[in-house]
C-alpha positions as CSV (number, residue, x, y, z in Angstrom):
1,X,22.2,-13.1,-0.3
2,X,20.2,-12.4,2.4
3,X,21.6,-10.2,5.5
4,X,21.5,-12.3,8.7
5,X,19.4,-10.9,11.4
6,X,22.2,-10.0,13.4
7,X,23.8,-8.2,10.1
8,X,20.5,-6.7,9.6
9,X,20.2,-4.9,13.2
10,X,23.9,-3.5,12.9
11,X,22.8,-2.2,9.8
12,X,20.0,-0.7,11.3
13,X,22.2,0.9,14.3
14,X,24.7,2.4,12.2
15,X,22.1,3.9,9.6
16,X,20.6,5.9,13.3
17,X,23.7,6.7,14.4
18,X,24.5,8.4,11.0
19,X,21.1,10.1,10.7
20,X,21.4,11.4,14.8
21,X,24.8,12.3,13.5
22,X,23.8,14.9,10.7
23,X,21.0,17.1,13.1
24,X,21.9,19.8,14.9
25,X,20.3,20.6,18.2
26,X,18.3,23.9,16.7
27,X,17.0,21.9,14.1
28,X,15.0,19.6,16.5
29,X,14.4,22.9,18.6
30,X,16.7,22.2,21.2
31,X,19.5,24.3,22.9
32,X,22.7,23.7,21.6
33,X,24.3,23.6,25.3
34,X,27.8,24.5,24.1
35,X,30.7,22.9,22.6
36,X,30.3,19.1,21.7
37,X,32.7,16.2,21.5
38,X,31.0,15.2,18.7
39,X,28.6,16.6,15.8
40,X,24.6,16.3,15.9
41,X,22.4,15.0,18.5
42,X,23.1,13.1,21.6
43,X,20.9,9.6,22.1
44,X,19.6,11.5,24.9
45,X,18.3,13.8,23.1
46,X,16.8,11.4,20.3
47,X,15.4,9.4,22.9
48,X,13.4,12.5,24.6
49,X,12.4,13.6,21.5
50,X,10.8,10.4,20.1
51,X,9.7,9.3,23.6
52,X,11.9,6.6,23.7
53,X,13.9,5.4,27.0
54,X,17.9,6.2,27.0
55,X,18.2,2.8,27.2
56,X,16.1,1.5,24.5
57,X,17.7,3.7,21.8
58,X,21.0,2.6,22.5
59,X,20.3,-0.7,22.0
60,X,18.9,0.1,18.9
61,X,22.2,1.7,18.1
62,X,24.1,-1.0,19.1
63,X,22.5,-3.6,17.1
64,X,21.2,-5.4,20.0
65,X,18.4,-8.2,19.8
66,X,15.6,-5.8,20.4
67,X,12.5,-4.6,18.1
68,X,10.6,-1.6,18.5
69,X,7.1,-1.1,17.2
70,X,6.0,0.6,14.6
71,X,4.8,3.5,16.6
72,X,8.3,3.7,17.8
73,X,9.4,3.9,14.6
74,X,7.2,6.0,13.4
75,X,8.3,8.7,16.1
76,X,11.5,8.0,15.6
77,X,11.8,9.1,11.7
78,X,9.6,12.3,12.4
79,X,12.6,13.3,15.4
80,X,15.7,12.6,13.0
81,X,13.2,14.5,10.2
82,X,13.8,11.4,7.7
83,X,12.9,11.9,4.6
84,X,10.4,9.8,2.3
85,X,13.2,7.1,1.2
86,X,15.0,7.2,4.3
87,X,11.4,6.4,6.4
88,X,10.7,3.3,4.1
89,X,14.2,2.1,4.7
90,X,14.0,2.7,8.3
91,X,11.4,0.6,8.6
92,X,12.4,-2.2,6.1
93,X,15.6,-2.4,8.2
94,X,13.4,-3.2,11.8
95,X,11.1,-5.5,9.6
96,X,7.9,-3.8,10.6
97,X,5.1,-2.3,8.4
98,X,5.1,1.8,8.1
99,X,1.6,2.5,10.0
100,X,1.3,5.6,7.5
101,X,1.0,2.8,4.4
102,X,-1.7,0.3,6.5
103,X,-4.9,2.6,5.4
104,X,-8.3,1.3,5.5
105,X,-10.0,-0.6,2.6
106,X,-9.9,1.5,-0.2
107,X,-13.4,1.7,-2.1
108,X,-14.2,0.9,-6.1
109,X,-11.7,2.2,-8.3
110,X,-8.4,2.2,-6.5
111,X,-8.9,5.0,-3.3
112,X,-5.4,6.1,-1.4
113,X,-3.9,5.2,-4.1
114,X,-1.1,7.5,-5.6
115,X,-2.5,8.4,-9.3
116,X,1.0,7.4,-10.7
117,X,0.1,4.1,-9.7
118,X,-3.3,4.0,-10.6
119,X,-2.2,5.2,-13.8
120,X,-0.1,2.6,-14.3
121,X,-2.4,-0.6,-13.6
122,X,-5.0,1.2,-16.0
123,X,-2.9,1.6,-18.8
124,X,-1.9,-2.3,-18.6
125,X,-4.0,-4.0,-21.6
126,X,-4.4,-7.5,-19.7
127,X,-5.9,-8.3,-16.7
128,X,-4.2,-6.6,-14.2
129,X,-4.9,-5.3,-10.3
130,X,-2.6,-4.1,-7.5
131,X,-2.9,-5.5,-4.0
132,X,-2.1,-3.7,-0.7
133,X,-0.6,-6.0,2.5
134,X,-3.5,-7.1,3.6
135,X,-4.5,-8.2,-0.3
136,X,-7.0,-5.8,-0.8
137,X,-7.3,-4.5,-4.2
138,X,-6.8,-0.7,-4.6
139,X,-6.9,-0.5,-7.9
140,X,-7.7,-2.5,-10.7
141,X,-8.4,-1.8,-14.8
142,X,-11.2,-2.6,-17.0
143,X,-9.6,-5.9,-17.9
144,X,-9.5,-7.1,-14.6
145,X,-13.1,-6.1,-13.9
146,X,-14.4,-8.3,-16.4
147,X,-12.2,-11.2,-15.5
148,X,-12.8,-11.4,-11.7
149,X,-16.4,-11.4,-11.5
150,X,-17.9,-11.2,-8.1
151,X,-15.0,-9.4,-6.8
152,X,-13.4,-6.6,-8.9
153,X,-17.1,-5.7,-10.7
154,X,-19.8,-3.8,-8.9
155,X,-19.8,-3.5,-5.0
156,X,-18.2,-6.2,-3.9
157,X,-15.5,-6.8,-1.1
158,X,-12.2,-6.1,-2.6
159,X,-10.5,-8.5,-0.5
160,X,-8.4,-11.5,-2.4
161,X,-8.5,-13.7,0.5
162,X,-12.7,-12.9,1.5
163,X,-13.4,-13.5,-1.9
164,X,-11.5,-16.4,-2.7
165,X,-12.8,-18.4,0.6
166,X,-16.5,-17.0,0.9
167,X,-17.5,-15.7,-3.0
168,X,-19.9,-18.5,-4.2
169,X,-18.6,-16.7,-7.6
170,X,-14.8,-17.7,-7.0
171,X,-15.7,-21.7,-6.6
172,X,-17.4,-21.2,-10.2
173,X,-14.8,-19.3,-12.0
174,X,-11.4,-21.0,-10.5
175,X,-10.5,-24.6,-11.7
176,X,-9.6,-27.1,-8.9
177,X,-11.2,-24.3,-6.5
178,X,-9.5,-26.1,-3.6
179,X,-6.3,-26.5,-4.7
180,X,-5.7,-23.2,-5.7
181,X,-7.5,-21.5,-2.3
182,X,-4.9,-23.1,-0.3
183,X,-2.0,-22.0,-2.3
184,X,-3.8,-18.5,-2.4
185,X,-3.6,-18.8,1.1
186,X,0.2,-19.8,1.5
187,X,1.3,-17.3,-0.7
188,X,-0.4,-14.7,1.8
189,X,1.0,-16.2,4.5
190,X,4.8,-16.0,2.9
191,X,4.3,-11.9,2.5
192,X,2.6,-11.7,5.8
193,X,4.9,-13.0,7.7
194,X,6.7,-9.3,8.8
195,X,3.2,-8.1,10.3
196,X,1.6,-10.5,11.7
197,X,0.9,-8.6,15.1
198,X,-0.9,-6.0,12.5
199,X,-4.6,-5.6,14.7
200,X,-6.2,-5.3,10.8
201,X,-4.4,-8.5,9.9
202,X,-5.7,-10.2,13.1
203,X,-8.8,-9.4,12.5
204,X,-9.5,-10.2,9.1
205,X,-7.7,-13.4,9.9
206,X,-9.9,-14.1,12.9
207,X,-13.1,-13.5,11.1
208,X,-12.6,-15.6,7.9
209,X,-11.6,-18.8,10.5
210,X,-14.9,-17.8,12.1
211,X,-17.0,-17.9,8.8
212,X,-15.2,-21.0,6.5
213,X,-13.9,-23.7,8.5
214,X,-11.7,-24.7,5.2
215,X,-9.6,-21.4,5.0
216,X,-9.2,-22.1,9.4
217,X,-7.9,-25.4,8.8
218,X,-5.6,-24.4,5.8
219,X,-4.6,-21.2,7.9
220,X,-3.6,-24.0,11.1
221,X,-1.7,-26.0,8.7
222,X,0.8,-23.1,8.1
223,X,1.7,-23.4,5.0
224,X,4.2,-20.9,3.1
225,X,5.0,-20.6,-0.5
226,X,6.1,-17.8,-3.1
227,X,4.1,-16.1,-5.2
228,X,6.1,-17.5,-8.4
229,X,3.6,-16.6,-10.5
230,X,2.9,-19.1,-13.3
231,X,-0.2,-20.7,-15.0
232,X,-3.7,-19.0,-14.3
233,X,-6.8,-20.3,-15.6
234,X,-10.1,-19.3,-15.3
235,X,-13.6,-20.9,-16.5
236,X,-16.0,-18.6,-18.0
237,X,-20.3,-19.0,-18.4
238,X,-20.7,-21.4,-21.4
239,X,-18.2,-23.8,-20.6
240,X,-15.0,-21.5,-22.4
241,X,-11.5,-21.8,-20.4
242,X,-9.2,-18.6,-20.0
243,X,-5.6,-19.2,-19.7
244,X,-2.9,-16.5,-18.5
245,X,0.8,-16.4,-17.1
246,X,0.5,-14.3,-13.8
247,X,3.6,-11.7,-12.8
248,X,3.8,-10.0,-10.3
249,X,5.8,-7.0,-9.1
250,X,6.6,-4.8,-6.0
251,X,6.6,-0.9,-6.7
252,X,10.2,0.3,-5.3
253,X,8.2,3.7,-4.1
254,X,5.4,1.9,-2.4
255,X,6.6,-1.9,-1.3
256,X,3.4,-2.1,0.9
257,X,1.8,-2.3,-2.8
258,X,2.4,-5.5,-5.5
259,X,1.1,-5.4,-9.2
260,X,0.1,-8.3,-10.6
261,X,-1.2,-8.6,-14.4
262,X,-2.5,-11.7,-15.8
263,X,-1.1,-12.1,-19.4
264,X,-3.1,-14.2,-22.1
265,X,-1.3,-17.2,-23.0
266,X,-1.3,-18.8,-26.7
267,X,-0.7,-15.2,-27.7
């Protein structure tokens, strides 16, 4: 079961309190001023360091109804000297996107992309491509390639959403083209929801209402679904039909990245 937002904040304040808890003033480079009444840092301190107010950072603490940006954030883990694990769950505890992970489009062939992962989507047989939070792909195998002409072959935008609304190619090779833009859409939408005030999401948004008046009117309609997954098909030159049963999964070391493999059916 989900944790309430209320649970999730008070979660959130005790997880600072025992990370301020286990630094010691020298480790942060400060003075340790004495005796203290109790061990590690004082907010105070935490708050100067990250450039936070006194005021803010309790609340944070507390568990109050407050949310701090991801730059705060960001400062924040680098003065409590969080650790890989402990940054990602930082931020999946304030529901914000880790700045670090929102890199630019990645070019052909999967760019800022750890190799493990890269690895991984190549050595998949079927059809398979991973997708950053903004949908574009970072890397992709042969498979794939072949499958999604027009986006995953050649030079081509690697955006999901770009080419699904604006590819002449994507109307030819996807069955009920309409249909299955608009749930393309939704499903975005669901995962998109924790970073909406991301300036790259705003953008991209903002430009493909400008340039296709059907993905603006399905993006005002505000529609959410999951990405369950399910049925695929895709129609290829000559009049042949491809049919697959899409998965999809979120990496547990990078969640700002989903795999998603396309698996022949009738096999």
């Amino acid at each position: 079961m989900a944790r309430s937002p209320a649970a999730q904040r008070r979660v959130l304040g005790d997880f600072l309190r025992a990370q301020r808890a286990r630094l010691s003033p020298a480790g942060v480079g400060l003075p340790s001023g004495g005796r203290r009444r109790t061990p590690g840092l004082r907010r105070e301190e935490v708050a100067q360091q990250c450039g936070m107010s006194v005021t803010w950072y309790t609340w944070l603490e507390q568990g109050r109804d407050v949310s701090a940006s991801p730059q705060a954030l960001a400062a924040l883990a680098g003065t409590l000297h969080l650790t890989p694990a402990e940054r990602g769950y930082l931020f999946e505890l304030a529901g914000k996107l880790d700045p670090t992970l929102a890199a630019d489009d990645a070019g052909p062939g999967g760019m800022d992309v750890p190799q493990s992962l890269a690895d991984a989507v190549a050595a998949v047989k079927a059809p398979a491509y991973l997708l950053d939070h903004l949908w574009n792909a970072r890397a992709w195998n042969t498979a794939a390639a072949r499958l999604f002409v027009g986006w995953l072959d050649r030079d081509n935008d690697k955006n999901l959403l770009r080419y699904t609304f604006l590819s002449p190619m994507a109307r030819r090779i996807i069955p009920d083209w309409n249909r299955r833009a608009r749930r393309v859409l939704a499903e975005f939408r669901a995962e998109s929801g924790r970073h909406l005030d991301d300036p790259a999401l705003i953008a991209m948004v903002d430009d493909l209402k400008a340039r296709n008046a059907f993905f603006a009117r399905c993006w005002n309609d505000h529609e959410v679904v999951d990405r369950e997954g399910g049925e695929r098909t895709f129609d290829r030159p000559g009049g042949s039909r491809l049919a697959y049963e899409q998965v999809a999964f979120t990496f547990a070391s990078r969640t700002d990245f989903k795999l998603v493999m396309l698996l022949p059916r009738g096999r």
